[in-house]
N, C-alpha and C positions, 0 to 999 in steps of 0.2 A: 447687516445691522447699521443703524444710524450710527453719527459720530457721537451724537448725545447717548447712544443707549452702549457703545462701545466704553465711554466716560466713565455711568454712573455703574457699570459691570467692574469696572479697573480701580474706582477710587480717583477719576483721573479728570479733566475738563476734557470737556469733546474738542479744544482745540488739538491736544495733545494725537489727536488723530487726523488733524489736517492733512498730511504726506500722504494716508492711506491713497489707493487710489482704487477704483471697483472694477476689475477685469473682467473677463467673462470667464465662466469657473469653469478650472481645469481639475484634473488629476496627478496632472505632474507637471511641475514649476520648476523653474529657472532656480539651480542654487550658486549663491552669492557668496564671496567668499570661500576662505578654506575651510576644510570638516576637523572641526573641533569635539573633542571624545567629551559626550555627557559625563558631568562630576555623579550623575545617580547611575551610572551603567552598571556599576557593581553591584549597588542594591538588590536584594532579593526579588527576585518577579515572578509571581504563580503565571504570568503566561508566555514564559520564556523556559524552553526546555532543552538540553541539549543530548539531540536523541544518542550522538557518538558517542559520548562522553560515558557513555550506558556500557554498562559489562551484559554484551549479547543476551537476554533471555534464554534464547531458542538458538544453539550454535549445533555445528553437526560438523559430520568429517566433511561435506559437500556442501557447506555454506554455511550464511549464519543468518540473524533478523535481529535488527534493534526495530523496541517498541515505543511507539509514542504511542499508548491509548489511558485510559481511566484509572486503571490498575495503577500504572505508574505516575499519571500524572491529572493531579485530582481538577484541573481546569474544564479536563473537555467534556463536553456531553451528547454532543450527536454526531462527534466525528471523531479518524482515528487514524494511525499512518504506520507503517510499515518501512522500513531502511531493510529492504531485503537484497542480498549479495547470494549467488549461487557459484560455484565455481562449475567448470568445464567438465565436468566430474557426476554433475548433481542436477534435478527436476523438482520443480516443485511439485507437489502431490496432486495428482487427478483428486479433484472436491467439489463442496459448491455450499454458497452462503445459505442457510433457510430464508432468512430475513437480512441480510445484508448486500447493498452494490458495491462493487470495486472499480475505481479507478485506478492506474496506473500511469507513473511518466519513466520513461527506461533513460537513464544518467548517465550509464556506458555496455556499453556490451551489444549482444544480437539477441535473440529469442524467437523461437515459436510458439503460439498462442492457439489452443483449440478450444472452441467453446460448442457445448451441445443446445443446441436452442428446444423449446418446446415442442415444438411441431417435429422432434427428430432429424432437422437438419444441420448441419457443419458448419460455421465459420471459423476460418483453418487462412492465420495471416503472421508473417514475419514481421516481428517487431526491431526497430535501431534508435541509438543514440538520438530523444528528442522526439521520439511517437509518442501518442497518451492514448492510451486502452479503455473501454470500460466493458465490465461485465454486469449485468441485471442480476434483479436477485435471482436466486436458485438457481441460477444457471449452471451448471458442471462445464469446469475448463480443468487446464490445465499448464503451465509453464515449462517449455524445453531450452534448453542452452543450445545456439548453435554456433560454432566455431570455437575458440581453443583458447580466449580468456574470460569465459564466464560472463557475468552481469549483472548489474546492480538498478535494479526499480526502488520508487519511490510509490508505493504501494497506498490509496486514503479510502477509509471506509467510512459508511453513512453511520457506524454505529460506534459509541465508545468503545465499547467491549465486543468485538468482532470475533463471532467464531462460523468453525466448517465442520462438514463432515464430511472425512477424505475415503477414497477408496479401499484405502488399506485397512483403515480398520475397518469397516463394513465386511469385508471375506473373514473378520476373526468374530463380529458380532452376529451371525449369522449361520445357521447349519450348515455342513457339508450338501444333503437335503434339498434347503432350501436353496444353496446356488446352486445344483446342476439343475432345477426346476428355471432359476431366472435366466441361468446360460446357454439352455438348450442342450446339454450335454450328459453323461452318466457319471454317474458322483463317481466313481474309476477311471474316468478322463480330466479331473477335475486335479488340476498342483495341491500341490503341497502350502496352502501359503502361510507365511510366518504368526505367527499367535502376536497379536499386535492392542495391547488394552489400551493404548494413548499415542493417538496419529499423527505421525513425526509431520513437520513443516515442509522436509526438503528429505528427500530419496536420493538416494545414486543411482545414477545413467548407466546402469552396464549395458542397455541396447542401444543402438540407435536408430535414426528413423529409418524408412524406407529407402531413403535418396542420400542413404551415407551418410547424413550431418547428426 
C-alpha cells in the first residue's frame, strides 16, 4: 500500500510513513528488540485453546487423549486434534475413519503403524520422534507402542467431530454367525470376545508383535 493510502487508513499524513521501506515479502522477519508480553494476552480468545489444561475425556489404565475438536471447542469446523499419549502398556484400537483423514506428528516415543490399503495390501512402517503419518479415509490401521516408554502423537483430523469404527466392537455388533462366515472358521473356533457397546480409544498390549517388540 501507498503511503497516502497507509495515511488516510491510520488517520495519519502519508509522511508519517516515510521510514517504511518495501521489502520483498517474507514470512518471517527480523525481530527487533526484546519480547514484550501483550497487555490483551489474558483476554478471552475463542481461537485459543488449551488442549492440556483439559481433564482427559477418553483416559484409560493404558493411556489417555485430550481433545481439541467441536464438542469442546466451538471455533473449529473442518478440523480437529488429538493430544493422544499411550503407555508401554497400551495399542490403539485396530479402526478406520468412514469419512475422515488422519494426520499424525509423533512428539516422543516409537510406534508401529499398519495400515490396510483397498486393494488389500500392507503398509507396515515404524514411526520416531519427529515423523508425520497420514492415513486416507477408510482406511483400517492401527497404532502399536514399541519399546518401554510409551508415546505421545499429536493426532489432526479433516473433520470437527471425528469418529471410527474400531474392531472391537464390530465382534460384539455382530453374530457369532456372521463372524465365522467373514473369518473363514466354525462359530466353535471362534473366542470369546468381550461384549463391547462403546469402542474404547486405547486397548492393552498383552501380546506382542512377531519380533518381540
Amino acid at each position: 500500500m501507498t503511503n497516502a493510502v497507509l495515511g488516510n487508513t491510520y488517520d495519519l499524513p502519508s509522511s508519517a510513513f516515510d521510514a517504511f521501506s518495501r521489502p520483498e515479502a517474507a514470512e518471517i522477519l527480523e525481530r527487533r528488540g526484546p519480547v514484550s508480553a501483550n497487555p490483551t494476552q489474558r483476554l478471552p480468545n475463542a481461537h485459543l485453546f488449551d488442549v492440556e489444561a483439559q481433564h482427559a475425556p477418553l483416559s484409560y489404565a493404558y493411556g489417555s487423549a485430550h481433545l481439541a475438536r467441536r464438542q469442546y471447542w466451538a471455533a473449529l469446523d473442518d478440523i480437529s486434534m488429538y493430544s493422544l499419549r499411550i503407555k508401554d502398556d497400551g495399542m490403539r484400537d485396530a479402526h478406520w475413519h468412514p469419512v475422515t483423514a488422519e494426520m499424525g506428528y509423533v512428539a516422543r516415543g516409537r510406534a508401529r503403524m499398519r495400515v490396510l490399503d483397498p486393494d488389500n495390501t500392507l503398509d507396515e512402517y515404524e514411526l520416531g520422534p519427529g515423523d508425520v503419518y497420514f492415513v486416507p479415509r477408510a482406511f483400517p490401521h492401527h497404532i502399536e507402542v514399541l519399546g518401554d516408554e510409551g508415546f505421545h502423537f499429536l493426532i489432526f483430523f479433516d473433520q470437527a467431530m471425528p469418529g471410527d469404527i474400531g474392531y472391537r466392537a464390530t465382534a460384539t455388533a455382530f453374530s457369532r454367525e456372521v463372524l465365522a462366515s467373514a473369518y473363514g472358521v466354525s462359530e466353535g473356533d471362534l473366542p470369546q470376545f468381550p461384549f463391547t457397546p462403546a469402542d474404547p480409544l486405547i486397548v492393552g498390549r498383552l501380546n506382542r508383535g512377531a519380533d518381540g517388540r
